[in-house]
MARMIKE-707066 format. One record per residue: x, y, z of N, C-alpha, C in turn; residue number from 1. Coordinates in steps of 0.1 Angstrom, whole numbers, padded with zeros to 4 digits. Example, Ala and Ser with C-alpha at 12.3 -4.5 7.8 and 13.67 -1.06 7.14 Angstrom:
% residues 2
+-------+-------+-------+-------+-------+-------+-------+-------+-------+-----+
:   n.u :   n.v :   n.w :  ca.u :  ca.v :  ca.w :   c.u :   c.v :   c.w :  nr :
+-------+-------+-------+-------+-------+-------+-------+-------+-------+-----+
:  0132 : -0057 :  0078 :  0123 : -0045 :  0078 :  0132 : -0033 :  0078 :   1 :
:  0128 : -0022 :  0071 :  0137 : -0011 :  0071 :  0129 :  0000 :  0079 :   2 :
+-------+-------+-------+-------+-------+-------+-------+-------+-------+-----+
This chain:
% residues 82
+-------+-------+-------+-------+-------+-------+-------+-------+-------+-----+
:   n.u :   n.v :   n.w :  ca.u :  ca.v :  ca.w :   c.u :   c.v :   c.w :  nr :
+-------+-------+-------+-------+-------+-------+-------+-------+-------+-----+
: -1898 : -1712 :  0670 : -1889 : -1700 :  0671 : -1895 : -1690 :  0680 :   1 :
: -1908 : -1688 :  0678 : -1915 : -1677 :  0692 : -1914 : -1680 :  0700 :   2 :
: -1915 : -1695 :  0703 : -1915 : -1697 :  0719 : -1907 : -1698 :  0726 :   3 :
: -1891 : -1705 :  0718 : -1880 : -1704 :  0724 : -1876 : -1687 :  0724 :   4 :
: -1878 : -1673 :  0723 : -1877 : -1663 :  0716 : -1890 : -1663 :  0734 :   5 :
: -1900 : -1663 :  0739 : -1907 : -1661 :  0746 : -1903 : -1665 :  0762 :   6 :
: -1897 : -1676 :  0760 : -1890 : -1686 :  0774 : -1881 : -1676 :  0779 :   7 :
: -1872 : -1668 :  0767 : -1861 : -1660 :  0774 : -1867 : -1654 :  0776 :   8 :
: -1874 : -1643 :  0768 : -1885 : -1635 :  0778 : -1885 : -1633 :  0790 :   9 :
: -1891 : -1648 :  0796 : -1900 : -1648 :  0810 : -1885 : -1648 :  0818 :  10 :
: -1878 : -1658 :  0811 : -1864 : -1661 :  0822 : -1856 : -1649 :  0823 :  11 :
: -1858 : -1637 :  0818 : -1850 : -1626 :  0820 : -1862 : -1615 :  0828 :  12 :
: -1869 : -1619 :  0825 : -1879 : -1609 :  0835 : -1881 : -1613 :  0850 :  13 :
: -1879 : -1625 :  0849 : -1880 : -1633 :  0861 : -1866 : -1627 :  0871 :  14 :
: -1856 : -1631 :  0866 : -1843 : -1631 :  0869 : -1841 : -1617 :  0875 :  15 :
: -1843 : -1607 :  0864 : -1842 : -1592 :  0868 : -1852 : -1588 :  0879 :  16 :
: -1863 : -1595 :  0878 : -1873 : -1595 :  0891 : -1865 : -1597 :  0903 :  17 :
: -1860 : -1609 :  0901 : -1856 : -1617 :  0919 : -1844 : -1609 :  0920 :  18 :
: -1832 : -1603 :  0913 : -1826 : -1599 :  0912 : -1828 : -1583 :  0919 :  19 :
: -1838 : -1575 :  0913 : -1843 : -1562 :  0918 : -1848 : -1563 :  0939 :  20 :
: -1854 : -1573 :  0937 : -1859 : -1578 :  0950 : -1850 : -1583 :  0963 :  21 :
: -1843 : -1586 :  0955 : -1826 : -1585 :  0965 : -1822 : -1575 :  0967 :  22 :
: -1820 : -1569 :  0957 : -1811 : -1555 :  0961 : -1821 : -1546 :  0970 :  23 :
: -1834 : -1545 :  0968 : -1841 : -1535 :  0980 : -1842 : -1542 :  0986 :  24 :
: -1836 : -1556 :  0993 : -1836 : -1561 :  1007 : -1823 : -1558 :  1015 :  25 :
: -1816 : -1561 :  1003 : -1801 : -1557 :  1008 : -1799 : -1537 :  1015 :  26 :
: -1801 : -1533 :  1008 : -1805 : -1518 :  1006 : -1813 : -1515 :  1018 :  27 :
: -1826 : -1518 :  1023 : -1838 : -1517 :  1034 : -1826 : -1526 :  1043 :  28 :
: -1819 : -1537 :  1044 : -1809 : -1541 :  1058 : -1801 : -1530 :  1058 :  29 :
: -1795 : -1527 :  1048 : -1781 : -1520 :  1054 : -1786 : -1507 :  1059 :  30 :
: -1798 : -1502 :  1058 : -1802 : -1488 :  1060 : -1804 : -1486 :  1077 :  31 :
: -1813 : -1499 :  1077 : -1816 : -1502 :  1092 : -1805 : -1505 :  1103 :  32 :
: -1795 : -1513 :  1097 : -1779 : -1514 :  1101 : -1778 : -1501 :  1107 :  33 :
: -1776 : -1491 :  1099 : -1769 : -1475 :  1095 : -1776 : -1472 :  1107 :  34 :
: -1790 : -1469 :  1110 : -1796 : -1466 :  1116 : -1798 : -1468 :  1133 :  35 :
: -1794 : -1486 :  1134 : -1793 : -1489 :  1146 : -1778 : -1486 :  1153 :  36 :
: -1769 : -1486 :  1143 : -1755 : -1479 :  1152 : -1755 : -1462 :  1152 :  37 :
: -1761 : -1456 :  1145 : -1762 : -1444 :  1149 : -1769 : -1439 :  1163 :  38 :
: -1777 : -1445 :  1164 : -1788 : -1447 :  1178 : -1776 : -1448 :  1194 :  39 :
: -1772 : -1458 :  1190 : -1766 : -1462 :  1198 : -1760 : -1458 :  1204 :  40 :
: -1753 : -1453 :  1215 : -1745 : -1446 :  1225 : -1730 : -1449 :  1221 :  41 :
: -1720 : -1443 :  1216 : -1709 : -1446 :  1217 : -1700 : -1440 :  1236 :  42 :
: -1694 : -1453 :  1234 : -1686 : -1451 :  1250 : -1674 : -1446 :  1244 :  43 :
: -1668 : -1436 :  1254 : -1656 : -1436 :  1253 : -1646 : -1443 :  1271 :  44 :
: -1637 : -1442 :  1272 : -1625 : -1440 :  1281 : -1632 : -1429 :  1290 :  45 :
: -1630 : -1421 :  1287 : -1633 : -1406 :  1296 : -1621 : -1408 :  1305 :  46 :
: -1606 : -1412 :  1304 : -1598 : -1413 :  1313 : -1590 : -1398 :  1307 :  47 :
: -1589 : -1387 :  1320 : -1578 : -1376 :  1317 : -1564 : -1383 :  1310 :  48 :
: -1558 : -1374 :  1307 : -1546 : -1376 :  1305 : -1532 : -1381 :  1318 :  49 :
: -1538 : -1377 :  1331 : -1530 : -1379 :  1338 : -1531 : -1391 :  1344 :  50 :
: -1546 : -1400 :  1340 : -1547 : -1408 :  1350 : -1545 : -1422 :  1345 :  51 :
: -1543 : -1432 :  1353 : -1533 : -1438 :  1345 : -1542 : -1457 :  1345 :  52 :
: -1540 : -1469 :  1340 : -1544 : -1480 :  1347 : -1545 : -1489 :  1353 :  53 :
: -1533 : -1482 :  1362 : -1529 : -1492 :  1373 : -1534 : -1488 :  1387 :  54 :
: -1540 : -1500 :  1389 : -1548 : -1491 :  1403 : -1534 : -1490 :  1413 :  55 :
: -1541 : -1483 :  1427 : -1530 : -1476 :  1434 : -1528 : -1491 :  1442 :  56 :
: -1512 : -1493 :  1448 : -1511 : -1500 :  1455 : -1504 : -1508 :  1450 :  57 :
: -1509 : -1510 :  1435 : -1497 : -1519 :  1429 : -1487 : -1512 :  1416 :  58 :
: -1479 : -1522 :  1412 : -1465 : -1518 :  1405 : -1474 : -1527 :  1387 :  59 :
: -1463 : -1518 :  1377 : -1466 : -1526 :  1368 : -1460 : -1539 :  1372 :  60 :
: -1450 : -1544 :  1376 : -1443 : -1557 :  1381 : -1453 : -1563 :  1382 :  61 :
: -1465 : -1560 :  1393 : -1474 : -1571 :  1396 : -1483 : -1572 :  1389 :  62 :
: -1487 : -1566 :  1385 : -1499 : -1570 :  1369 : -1488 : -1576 :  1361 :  63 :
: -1477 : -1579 :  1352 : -1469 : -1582 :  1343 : -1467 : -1600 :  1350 :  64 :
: -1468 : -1598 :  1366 : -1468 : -1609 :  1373 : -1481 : -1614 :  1375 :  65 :
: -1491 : -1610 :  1375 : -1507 : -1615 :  1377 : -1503 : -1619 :  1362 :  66 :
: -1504 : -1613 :  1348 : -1505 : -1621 :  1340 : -1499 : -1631 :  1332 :  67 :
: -1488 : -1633 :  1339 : -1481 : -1646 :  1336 : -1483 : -1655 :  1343 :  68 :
: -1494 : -1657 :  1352 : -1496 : -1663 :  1363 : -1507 : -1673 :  1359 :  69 :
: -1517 : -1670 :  1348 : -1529 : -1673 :  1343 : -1533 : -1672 :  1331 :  70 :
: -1542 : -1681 :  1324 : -1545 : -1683 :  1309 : -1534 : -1689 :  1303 :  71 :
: -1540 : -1693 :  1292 : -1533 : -1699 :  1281 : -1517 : -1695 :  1277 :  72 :
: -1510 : -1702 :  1280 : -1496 : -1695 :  1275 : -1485 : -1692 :  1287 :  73 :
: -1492 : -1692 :  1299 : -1488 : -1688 :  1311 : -1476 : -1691 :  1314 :  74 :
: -1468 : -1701 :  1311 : -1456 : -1705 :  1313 : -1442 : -1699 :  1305 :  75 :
: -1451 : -1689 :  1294 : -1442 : -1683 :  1283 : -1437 : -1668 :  1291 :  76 :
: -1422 : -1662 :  1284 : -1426 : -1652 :  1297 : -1426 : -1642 :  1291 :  77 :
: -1428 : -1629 :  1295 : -1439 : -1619 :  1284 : -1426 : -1608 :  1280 :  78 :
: -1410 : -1606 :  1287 : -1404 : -1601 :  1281 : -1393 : -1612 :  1283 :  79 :
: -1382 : -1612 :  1269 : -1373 : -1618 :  1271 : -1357 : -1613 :  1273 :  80 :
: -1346 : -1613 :  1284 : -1337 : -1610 :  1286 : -1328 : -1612 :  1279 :  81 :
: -1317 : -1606 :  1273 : -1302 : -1610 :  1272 : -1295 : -1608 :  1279 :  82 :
+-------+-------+-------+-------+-------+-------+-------+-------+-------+-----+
């Protein structure tokens, strides 16, 4: 009866061990996580409000036309008429 009464013992001290040992891994990654996106430069657009993304020269027509022209799907057509 001690020893069975002893085995859970170890098996719960063990368990809460590996168990404790994860969570300050887990805990020490996500900190470092936190730490490397903060670092990091966020980009923005920087586009004014007036400026727009169609370069000059062309119409939306021809980008709506460039992209039905190429890639997967290409044959589908991107608005449909009634």
């Amino acid at each position: 009866d001690f020893v069975e009464g002893n085995i859970h013992h170890k098996a719960l001290l063990i368990s809460l061990s590996v168990c404790s040992i994860l969570l300050v891994l887990i805990i020490v990654f996500c900190y470092f996580r936190y730490k490397r996106q903060e670092t990091r430069p966020r980009y923005s657009i920087g586009l004014e409000q007036d400026e727009t993304y169609i370069p000059p020269g062309e119409s939306l027509k021809d980008l709506i036309e460039q992209s039905q022209s190429s890639g997967s799907g290409s044959g589908l057509p991107l608005l449909v008429r009634k």
